[in-house]
N, C-alpha and C positions, 0 to 999 in steps of 0.2 A: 428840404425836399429829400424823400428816401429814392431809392431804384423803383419802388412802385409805381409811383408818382412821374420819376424821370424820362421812363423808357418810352410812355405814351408821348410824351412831350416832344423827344427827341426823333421818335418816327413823326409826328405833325410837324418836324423841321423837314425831314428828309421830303414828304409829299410837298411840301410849301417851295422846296428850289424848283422844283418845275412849275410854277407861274411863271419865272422868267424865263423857262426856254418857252413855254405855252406862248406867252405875250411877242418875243422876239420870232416866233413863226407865222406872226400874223401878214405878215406882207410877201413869205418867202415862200420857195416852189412847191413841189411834193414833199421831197425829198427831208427841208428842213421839219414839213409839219409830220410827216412820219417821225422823223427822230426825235420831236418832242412828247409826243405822243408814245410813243416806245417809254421813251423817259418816265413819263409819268405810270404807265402798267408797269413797267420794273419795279418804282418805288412802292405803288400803292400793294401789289402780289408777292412782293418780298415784305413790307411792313406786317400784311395780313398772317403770311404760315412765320412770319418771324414774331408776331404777339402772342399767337399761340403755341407755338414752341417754350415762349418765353416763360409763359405764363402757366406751362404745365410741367414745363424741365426745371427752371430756375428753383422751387422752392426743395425741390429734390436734393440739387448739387450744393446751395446755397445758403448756411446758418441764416434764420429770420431774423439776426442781428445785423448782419450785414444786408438783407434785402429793403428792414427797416429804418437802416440807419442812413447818415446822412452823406448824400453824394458827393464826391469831391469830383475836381475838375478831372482828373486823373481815372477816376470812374466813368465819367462821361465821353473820356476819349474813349476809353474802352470798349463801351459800349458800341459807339458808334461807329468804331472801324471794325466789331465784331457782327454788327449789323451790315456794313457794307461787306465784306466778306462773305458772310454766311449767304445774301441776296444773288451777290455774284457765282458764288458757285452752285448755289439750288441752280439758279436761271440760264447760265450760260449753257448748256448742255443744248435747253430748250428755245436757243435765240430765232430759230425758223417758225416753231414754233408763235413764236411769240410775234416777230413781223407778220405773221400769214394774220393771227389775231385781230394786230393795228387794222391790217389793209381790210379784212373783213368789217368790222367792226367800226372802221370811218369812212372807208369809203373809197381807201385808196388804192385800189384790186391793180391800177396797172401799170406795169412797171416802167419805169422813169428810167431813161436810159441819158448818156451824155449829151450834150447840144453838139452841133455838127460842126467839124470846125472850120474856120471861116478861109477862104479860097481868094485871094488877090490876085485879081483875074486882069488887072493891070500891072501885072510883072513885067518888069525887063526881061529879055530875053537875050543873054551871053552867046557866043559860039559855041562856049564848052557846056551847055547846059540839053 
């Protein structure tokens, strides 16, 4: 397998973790199904200007001997913490952005504030209290 070949592969890893948080928000409040959902627009909007970057910058910086040739484990870390990096800092700028997205877009417009906390209203009552 060359980098050609790899990069696509390696971002259909990256979309693919988020089934498991997608599946573990099935029973949970707002809150969790927002942040999977967040999770998966990160991956899939960072995978997208990161293909394209890739796939327009890469043969520029990049001998076609190396883009051709064959991937070592040591290239694929590479890759992939240069794709989690590059994601993170396109996006973080636009993280309001990008929640205001979620909540448009599924449906979660309003906002989830803490549970109230709970009051034992059968307390002792001390002198010194």
């Amino acid at each position: 397998i060359n980098f050609n070949m790899a990069v696509p592969i390696l971002m259909g890893q990256n979309i693919g973790t988020c089934v498991t948080a997608m599946l573990s928000s099935v029973g949970a409040n707002k809150n969790a199904k927002r942040a999977a959902v967040i999770h998966l627009y990160f991956n899939v909007i960072g995978t997208v200007i990161f293909m394209i970057v890739y796939y327009t910058v890469a043969p520029l910086i990049f001998s076609s001997e190396m883009l051709n040739g064959t991937v070592t484990e040591t290239g694929i870390a590479i890759v992939h913490t240069t794709f989690n990096v590059f994601a993170t800092s396109l996006l973080l700028p636009f993280n309001k952005l990008l929640v205001k997205l979620v909540g448009t877009a599924s449906g979660f417009t309003q906002n989830v504030t803490a549970p109230a906390p709970i009051v034992n209203k059968h307390k002792k009552r001390h002198k010194y209290n």
